[in-house]
N, C-alpha and C positions, 0 to 999 in steps of 0.2 A: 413343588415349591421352587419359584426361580430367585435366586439371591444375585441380585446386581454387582458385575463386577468392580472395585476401588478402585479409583484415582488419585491420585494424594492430589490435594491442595496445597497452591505456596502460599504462603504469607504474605497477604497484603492487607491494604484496609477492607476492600470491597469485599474480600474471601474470606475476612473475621467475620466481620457484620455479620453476613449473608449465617457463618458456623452461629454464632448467638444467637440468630433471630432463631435457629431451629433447636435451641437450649429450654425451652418453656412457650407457655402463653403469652401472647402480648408484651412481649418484650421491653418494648420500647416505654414502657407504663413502668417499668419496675425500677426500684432502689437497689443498688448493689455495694457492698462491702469488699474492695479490693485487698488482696492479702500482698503486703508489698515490702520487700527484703535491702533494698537497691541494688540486686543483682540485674544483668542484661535481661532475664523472662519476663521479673512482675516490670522493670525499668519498660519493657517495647508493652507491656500490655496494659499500664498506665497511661501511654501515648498513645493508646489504641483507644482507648475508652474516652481520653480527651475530645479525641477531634471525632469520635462518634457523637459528641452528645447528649451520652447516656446520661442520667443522677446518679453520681458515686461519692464514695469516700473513703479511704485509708486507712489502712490498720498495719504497724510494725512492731514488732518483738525486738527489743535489743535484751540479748543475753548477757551479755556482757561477760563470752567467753574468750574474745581475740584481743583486749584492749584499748585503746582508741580508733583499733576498725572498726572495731562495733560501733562505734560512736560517730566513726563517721560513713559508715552504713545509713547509720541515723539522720545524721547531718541532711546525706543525699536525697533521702526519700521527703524530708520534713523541707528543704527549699523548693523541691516541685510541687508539694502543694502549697505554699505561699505563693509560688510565682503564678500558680493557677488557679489563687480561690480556692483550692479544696480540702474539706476538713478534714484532717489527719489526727488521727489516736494513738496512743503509744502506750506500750503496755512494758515499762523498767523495771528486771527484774532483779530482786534483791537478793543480796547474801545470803539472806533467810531460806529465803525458797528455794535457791540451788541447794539446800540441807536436804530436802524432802525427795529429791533426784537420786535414783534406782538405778533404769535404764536411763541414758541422755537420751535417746532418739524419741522412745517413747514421752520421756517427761516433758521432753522441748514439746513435743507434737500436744501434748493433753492442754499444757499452757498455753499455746497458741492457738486451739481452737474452742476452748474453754474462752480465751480473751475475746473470739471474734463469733460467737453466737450469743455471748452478753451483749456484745454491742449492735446484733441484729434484734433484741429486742428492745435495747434502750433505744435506738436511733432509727425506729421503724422500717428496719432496711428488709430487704425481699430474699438476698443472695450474699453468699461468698464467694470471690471470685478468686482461682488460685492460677498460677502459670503455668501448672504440669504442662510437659509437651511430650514427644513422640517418642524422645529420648529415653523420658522418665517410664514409658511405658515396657521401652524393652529392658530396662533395667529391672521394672517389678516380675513382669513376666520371667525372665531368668531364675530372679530370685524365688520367684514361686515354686517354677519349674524344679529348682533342686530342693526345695522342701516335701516335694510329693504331692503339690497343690492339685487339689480338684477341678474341674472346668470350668469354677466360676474364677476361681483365681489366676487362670489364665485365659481368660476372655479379655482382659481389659480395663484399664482406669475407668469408672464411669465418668461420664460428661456432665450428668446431673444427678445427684444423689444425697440426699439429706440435705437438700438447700447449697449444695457448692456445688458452683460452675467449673469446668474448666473447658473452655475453649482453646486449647491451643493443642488438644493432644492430636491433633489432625499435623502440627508441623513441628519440623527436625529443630534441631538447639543450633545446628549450623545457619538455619534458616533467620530467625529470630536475631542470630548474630549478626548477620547480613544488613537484616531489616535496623536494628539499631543505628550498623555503620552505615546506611543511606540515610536517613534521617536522624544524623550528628545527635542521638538518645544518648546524653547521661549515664552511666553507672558502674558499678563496683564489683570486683573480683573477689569473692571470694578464696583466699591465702587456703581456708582449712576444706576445700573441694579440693585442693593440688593436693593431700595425703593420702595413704590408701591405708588411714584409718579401719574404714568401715568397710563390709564388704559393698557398698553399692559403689562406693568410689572406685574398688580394685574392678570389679566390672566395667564401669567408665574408662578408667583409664588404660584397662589390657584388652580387654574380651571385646568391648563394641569394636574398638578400633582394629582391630582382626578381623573380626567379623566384614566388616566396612571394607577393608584391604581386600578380601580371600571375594567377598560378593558388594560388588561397588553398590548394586539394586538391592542391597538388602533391608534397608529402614522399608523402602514402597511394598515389597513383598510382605514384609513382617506384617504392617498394617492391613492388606488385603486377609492375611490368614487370621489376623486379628478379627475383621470383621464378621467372617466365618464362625470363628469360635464364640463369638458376643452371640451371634444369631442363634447357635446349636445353644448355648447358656438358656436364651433367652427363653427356648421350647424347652428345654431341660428342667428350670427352673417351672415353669407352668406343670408338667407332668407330676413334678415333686409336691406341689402344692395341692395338685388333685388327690394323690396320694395320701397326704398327710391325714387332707377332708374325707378320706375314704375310711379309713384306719382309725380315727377318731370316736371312741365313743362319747364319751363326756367331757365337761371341764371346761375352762377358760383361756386366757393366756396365760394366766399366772400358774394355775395350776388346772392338771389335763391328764386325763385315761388315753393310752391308745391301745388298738388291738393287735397282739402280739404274735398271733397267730397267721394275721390276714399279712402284716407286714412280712414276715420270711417267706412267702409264698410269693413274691415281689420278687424282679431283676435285682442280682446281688448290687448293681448297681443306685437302686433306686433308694435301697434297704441302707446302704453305705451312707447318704447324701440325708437320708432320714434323720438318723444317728448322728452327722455332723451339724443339723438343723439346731442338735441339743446343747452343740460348746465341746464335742470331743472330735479329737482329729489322732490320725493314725494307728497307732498297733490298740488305741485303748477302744477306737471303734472296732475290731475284729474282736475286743473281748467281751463288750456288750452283746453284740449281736452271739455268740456263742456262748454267753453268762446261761448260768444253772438257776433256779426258782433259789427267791431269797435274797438274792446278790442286791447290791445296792454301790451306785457311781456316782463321782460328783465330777463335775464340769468345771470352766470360766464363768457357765452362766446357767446350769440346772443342777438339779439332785433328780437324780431318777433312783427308783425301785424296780426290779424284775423278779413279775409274778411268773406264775405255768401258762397263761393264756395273756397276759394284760402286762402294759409298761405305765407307771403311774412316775407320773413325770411334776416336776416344783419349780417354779423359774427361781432363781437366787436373786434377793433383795440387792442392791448397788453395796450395802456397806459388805456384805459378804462375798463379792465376789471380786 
């Protein structure tokens, strides 16, 4: 197997295009839902989509957690597309609904994409198009990496996946920065990305830029190793799948036999990834897999039983899980 070695691409218009056109089929035929903040990523990746041509339109979240930033986050996004014809959606979120907010990261996230795949059916749109870029990828990576993440969680942002695009994870945020300041783009700083709140920001703001200092090549490395580890995923992923189909006696999605026996007889590693398939991660998969007859687990997203021979497995309905 010969794997092609990476070059990073810089950001320009000809080297987006060229990253979309290999996002899907037929490209140029589809409707897209840009996801757009008025920070400098969605800000240069709304000016990219302009002068491509494409059929888009706009989707913004105002949280209304910074005060008349927020507002004029707002502002910023809602005059480019008047000055450009294009139709913008706004999703204002109420007092009410910040009631129902747990985790922020998660709840902002559920909201936001909850708002932008209603409006891919209301508005017949094909995609969502988000700004991750190269950045955001060593920053999950990282974070994966100190979770104990498995190789799918350090393989990579996907590019396409469940209907969202992201074309930009090919280039740096210094890049994109660049690109705005040569073509005088509009937009907005984010005040609550300068805190180290959260641990992605303390990453951002200590860890890459060490990183970056101690190995100047190290965003082009990381992506080359990136691309590596997406490839090993990608056969990883197939092998597991064969497995799955192997081990399978009966049953559906919803509800499923498999053979208990045939699986521990499997690469502890294969047996691991089996297990995680089911909604459990870390010490509780080392306890399924050496569970005694009778035991019984529940997940994020299954209920399993273990028999002497057989794992009888139940997906969990949405309200339960």
């Amino acid at each position: 197997l010969y794997l092609q070695k990476t070059c990073r691409t810089l950001l320009d218009f000809n080297n987006f295009k060229k990253i979309l056109m290999t996002l899907g089929e037929d490209i140029p035929s589809k409707r897209f839902l840009l996801a757009v903040s008025g920070g400098a990523d969605s800000a240069v990746l709304s000016h990219l989509f302009r002068v491509s041509g494409f059929e888009f339109q706009i989707a913004h979240v105002n949280y209304h957690f910074r005060g008349e930033d927020s507002n004029l986050d707002q502002k910023i996004v809602q005059d480019f597309c008047k000055k450009n014809n294009i139709k913008f959606h706004l999703k204002d979120i109420s007092e009410e609904e910040k009631t129902e907010m747990k985790s922020l990261q998660n709840w902002a996230r559920e909201i936001r994409y909850n708002f932008f795949f209603n409006l891919l059916k209301k508005e017949n749109l094909d995609f969502i198009v988000t700004a991750h870029h190269l950045n955001d990828e060593l920053e999950t990576f990282i974070i994966n990496l100190s979770r104990g993440s498995g190789i799918k969680g350090l393989s990579g942002i996907p590019k396409n996946e469940n209907r969202i695009l992201r074309p930009f994870l090919t280039f740096s945020k210094s890049e994109i920065y660049a690109f705005a300041e040569e073509n005088n783009i509009d937009f907005r700083e984010d005040k609550s990305n300068q805190k180290d709140d959260y641990l992605r920001n303390k990453i951002r703001h200590h860890l890459t830029p060490k990183l970056l200092e101690i190995f100047p090549n190290f965003l082009n490395q990381f992506q080359e190793s990136l691309s590596y580890l997406n490839s090993a995923n990608q056969f990883f992923q197939e092998e597991i799948q064969k497995t799955f189909e192997e081990i399978l006696i009966s049953g559906d999605e919803k509800e499923f036999v498999l053979d208990k026996e045939k699986l521990l007889k499997k690469h502890k590693t294969i047996i691991v990834e089996i297990i995680r398939k089911l909604g459990f991660t870390g010490i509780e998969i080392e306890k399924v897999i050496f569970s005694e007859n009778g035991k019984f687990f529940r997940s994020n997203s299954h209920e399993i039983s273990i028999k002497r021979k057989e794992i009888y497995c139940k997906k969990k309905h949405e309200k339960d899980e």
